[in-house]
C-alpha positions in Angstrom: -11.0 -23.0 -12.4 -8.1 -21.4 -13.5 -4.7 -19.5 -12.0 -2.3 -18.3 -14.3 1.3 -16.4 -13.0 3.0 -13.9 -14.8 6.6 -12.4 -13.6 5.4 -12.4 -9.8 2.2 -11.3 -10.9 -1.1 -14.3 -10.3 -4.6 -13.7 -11.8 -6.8 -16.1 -10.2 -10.3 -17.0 -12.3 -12.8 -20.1 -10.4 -16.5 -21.0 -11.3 -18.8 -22.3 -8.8 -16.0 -24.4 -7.0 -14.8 -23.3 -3.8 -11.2 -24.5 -4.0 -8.9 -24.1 -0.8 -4.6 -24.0 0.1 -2.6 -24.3 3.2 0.7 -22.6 1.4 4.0 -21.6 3.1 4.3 -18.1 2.3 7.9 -17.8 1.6 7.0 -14.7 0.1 4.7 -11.3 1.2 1.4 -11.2 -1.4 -0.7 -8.1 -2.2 -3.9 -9.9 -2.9 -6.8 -7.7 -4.3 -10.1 -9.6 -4.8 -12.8 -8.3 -7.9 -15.7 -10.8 -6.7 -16.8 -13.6 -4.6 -14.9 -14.5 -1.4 -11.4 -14.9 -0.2 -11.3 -16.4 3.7 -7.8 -17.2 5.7 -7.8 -19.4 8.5 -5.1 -18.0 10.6 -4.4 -19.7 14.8 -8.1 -20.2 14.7 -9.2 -16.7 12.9 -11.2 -15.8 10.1 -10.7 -13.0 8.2 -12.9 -12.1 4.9 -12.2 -10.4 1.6 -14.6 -10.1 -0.7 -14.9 -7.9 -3.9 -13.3 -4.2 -4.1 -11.3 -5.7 -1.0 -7.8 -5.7 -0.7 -5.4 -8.2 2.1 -1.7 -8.0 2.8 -0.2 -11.2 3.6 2.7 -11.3 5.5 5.7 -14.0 4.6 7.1 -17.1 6.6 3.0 -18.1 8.0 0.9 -21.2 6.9 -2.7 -20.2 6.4 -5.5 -22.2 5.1 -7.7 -20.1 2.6 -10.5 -20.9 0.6 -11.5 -19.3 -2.6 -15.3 -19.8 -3.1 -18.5 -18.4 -5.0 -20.4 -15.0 -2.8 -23.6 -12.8 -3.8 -24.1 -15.2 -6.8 -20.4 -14.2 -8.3 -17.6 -16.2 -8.5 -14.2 -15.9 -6.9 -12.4 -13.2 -9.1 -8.5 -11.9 -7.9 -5.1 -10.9 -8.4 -2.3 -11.7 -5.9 1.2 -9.6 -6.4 4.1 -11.1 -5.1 6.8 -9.0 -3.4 10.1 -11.4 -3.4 12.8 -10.6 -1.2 15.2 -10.1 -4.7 12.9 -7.5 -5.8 12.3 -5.9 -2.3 16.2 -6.1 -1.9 16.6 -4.2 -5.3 14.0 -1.5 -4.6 15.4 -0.6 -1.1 19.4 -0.2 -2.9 17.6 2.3 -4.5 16.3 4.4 -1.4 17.3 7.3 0.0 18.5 5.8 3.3 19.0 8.9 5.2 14.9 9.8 4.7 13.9 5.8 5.9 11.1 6.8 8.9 13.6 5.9 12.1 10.5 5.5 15.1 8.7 2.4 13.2 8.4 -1.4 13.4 7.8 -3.8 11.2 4.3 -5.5 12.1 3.8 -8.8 13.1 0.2 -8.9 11.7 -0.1 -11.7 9.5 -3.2 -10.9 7.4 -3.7 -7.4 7.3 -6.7 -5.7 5.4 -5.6 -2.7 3.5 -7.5 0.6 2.9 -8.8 0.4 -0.9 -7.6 4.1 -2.0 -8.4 5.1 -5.4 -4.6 4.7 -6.3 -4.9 0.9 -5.2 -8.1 0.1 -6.9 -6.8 2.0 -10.7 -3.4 -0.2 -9.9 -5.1 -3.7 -10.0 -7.4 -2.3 -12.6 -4.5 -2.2 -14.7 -3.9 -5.7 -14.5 -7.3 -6.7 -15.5 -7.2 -6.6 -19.1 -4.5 -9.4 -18.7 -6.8 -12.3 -17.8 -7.4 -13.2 -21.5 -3.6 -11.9 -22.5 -0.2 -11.8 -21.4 1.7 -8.8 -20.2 5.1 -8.4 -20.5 8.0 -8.8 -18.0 8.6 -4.5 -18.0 4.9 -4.2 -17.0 4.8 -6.6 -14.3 8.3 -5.2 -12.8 5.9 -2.2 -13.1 3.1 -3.1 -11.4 5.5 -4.6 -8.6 7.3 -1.6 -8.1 4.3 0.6 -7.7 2.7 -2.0 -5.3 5.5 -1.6 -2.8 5.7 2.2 -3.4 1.7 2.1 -2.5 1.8 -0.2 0.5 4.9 2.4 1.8 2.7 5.6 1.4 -0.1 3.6 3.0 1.5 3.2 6.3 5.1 4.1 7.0 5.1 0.3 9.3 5.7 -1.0 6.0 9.1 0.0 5.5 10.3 -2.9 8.5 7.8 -5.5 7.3 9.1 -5.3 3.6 12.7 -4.9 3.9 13.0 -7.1 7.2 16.1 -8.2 5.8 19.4 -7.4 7.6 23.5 -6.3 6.0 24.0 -8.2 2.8 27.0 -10.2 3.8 25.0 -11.7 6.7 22.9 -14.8 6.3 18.9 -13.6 6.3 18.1 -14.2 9.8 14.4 -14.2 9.4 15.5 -16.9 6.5 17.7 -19.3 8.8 15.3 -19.3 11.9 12.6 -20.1 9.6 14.2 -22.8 7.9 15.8 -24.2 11.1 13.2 -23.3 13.7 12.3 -27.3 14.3 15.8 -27.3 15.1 17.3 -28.1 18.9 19.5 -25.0 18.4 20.1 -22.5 21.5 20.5 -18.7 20.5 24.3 -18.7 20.7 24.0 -21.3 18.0 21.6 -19.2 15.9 24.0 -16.0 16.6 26.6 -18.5 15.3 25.5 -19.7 12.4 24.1 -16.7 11.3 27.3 -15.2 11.6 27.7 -13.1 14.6 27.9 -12.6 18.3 25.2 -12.9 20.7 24.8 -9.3 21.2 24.6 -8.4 17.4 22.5 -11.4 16.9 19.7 -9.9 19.4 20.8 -6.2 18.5 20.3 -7.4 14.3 16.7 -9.0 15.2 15.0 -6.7 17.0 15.6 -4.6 13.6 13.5 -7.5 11.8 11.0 -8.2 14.5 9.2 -7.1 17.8 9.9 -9.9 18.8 12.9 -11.1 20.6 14.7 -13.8 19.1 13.1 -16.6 21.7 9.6 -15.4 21.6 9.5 -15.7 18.1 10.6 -18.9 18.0 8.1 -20.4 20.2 5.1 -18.6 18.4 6.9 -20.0 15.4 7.0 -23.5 16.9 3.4 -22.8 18.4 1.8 -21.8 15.0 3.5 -24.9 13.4 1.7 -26.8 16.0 -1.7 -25.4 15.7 -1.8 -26.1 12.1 -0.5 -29.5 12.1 -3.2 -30.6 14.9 -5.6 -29.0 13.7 -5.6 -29.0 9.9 -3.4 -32.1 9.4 -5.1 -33.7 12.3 -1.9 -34.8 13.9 -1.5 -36.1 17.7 -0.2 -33.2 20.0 2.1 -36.2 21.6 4.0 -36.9 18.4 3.8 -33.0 17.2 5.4 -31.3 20.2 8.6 -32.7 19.6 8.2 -32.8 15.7 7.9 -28.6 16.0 10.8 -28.6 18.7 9.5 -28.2 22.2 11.2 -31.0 24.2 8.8 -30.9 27.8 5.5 -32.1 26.8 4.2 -30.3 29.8 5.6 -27.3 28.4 4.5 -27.2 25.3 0.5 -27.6 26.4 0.9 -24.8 28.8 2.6 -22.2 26.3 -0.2 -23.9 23.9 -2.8 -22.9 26.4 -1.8 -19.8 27.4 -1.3 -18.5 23.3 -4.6 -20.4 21.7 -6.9 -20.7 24.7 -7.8 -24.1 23.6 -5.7 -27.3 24.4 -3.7 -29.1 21.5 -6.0 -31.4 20.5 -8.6 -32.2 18.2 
């Protein structure tokens, strides 16, 4: 069982061992997989990848996923990482005037993408560097052209990636992440993020389709699903652990997003 990481750039090798990782993707992955299986576990989905497949995995969302054996072949992949520093850099570098102006970022969490030839030669260029090490220009390389693809794929990628707002504001996608637990109201998130109410809400819906409340209790919701459900936590003691003050309220808005109550 093996994972080695190169410049943003994971090549993951297992046997016959399933192995399996609840992560917080702080980051978004391109994950491409050359054999055997790759499952999520997302608010009570499953969604497969196997080999020639290819998954986009959105950043800021806890998923359990297990990488096991299929058709008799072990579990074979390579996961590129798209850090907000390099997404940062490659937007400075865009022609802002031809950005798409009718699109939104997606709120998809684990999205399957089409496997055109141009994907499939790009991961094939990695291959070779499971016995060797590639250097730091050809990974920034491989990056680059990974964000390039997923833009040409679907213009909805140009949100999603650079869901990041005016440099001298604090990342609000950042701070309500970190801070979502918090008992903050949304003039104190406008606040400490460094604006009014009105640019607060106006600077969101840029990032999200959400507004600014609703994201925060699917936030709060999705915290709660996974610790009742994967760390087998007491919905009594996790309600006010993920922020929701009214019991009451929280199984309702539970309810009515995950059809199931919040317990195990």
């Amino acid at each position: 069982m093996q994972t080695i990481e190169h410049s943003g750039i994971f090549l993951s090798h297992f046997s016959d061992e399933t192995t399996s990782c609840v992560p917080a993707a702080k980051e978004h992955y391109l994950t491409f997989v050359h054999g055997g299986e790759l499952e999520f576990e997302l608010d009570g989905q499953r969604i497969f990848a196997h080999g020639g497949e290819c998954v986009f995995l959105r950043r800021n969302h806890k998923v359990i996923y297990h990488k096991k054996p299929f058709e008799n072949k072990p579990y074979k992949g390579v996961s590129i990482e798209l850090s907000r520093e390099v997404l940062r850099k490659y937007f400075s570098r865009l022609n802002k005037k031809t950005l798409p102006k009718t699109v939104s970022a997606s709120e998809i969490d684990v999205l399957k993408i089409d496997v055109r030839p141009e994907i499939s030669a790009l991961f094939e260029r990695i291959g070779p560097y499971y016995q060797s090490t590639p250097n730091e220009t050809f990974c920034k390389a491989i990056i680059h052209d990974a964000i390039e693809l997923l833009l040409q794929e679907n213009p909805n990628f140009y949100p999603t990636l650079f869901d990041f707002s005016d440099p001298w504001k604090i990342d609000l996608i950042d701070f309500m992440e970190k801070n979502f637990t918090e008992n903050l109201s949304m003039n104190d998130f406008a606040r400490y993020t460094g604006r009014s109410l009105a640019t607060f809400k106006r600077d969101f819906a840029k990032v999200s389709s959400l507004t600014p409340q609703k994201w925060l209790i699917q936030r709060r919701l999705k915290e709660a699903y996974y610790l009742i459900f994967s760390q087998k936590k007491r919905a009594s003691q996790v309600y006010l652990e993920v922020g929701f003050k009214d019991i009451s309220h929280f199984y309702r808005t539970f309810k009515k997003q995950y059809g199931v109550l919040p317990s195990v």
